[in-house]
C-alpha positions in Angstrom: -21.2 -22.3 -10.3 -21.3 -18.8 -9.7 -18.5 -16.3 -9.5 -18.5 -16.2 -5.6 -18.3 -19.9 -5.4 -15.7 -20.0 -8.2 -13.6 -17.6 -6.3 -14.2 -19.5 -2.7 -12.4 -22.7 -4.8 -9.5 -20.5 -5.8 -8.7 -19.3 -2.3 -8.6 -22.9 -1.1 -6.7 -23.8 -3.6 -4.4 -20.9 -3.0 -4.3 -21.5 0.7 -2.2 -24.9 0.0 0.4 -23.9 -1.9 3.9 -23.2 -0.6 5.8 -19.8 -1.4 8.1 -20.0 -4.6 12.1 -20.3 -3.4 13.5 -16.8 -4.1 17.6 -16.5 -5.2 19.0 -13.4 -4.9 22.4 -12.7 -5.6 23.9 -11.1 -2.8 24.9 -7.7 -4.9 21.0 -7.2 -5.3 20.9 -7.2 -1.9 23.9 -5.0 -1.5 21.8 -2.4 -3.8 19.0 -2.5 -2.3 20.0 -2.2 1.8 22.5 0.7 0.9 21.4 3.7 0.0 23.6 5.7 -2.6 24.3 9.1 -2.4 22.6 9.9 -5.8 19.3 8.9 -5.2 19.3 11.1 -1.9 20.1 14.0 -3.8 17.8 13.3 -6.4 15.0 13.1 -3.7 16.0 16.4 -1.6 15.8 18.0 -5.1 12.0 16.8 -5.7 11.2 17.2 -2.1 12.6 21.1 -2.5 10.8 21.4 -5.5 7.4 20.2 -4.1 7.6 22.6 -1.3 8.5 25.5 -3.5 5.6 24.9 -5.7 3.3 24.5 -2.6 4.8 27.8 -1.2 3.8 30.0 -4.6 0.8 28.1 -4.5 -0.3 29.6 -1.0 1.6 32.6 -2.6 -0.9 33.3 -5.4 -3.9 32.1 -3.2 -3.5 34.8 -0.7 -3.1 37.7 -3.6 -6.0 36.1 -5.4 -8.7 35.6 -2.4 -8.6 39.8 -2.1 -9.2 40.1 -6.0 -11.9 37.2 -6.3 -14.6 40.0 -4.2 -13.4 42.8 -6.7 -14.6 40.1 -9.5 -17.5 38.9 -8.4 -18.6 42.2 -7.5 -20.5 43.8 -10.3 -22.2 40.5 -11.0 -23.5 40.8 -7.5 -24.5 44.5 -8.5 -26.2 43.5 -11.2 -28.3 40.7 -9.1 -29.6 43.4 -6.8 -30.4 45.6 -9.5 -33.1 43.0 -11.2 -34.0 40.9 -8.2 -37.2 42.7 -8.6 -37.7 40.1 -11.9 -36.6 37.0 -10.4 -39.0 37.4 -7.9 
């Protein structure tokens, strides 16, 4: 019996059974349908610091884009200056 055969058996099997009875006290459920006040702060205060992060990220991309063809430059220079040997 192979693996795809074994696993064929297992979904059959799996198809019959019933869903387990779930108790949950009522204060669970309480917790989880409000939402407290905490938890919304705590997420404004990630969300602000996610766009923060993305803004000095775009920040340092658009002084460094300008600086990256000062860089590469002089090894460009250099190319042109013994492309006569690579060729």
């Amino acid at each position: 019996m192979n693996i795809d055969d074994r696993l064929k058996a297992l979904a059959r099997q799996g198809h019959g059974d019933s869903p387990p009875a779930v108790d949950v006290a009522d204060r669970i459920v309480q917790i989880l349908t409000t939402s407290p006040h905490m938890v919304v702060l705590l997420e404004r205060l990630w969300m602000w610091m996610a766009g923060l992060s993305c803004a000095a990220a775009v920040a340092v991309l658009v002084v460094a884009v300008p600086f990256y063809d000062l860089w590469n430059d002089p090894f460009l220079e250099v190319m042109e200056t013994i492309s006569w040997v690579i060729q």
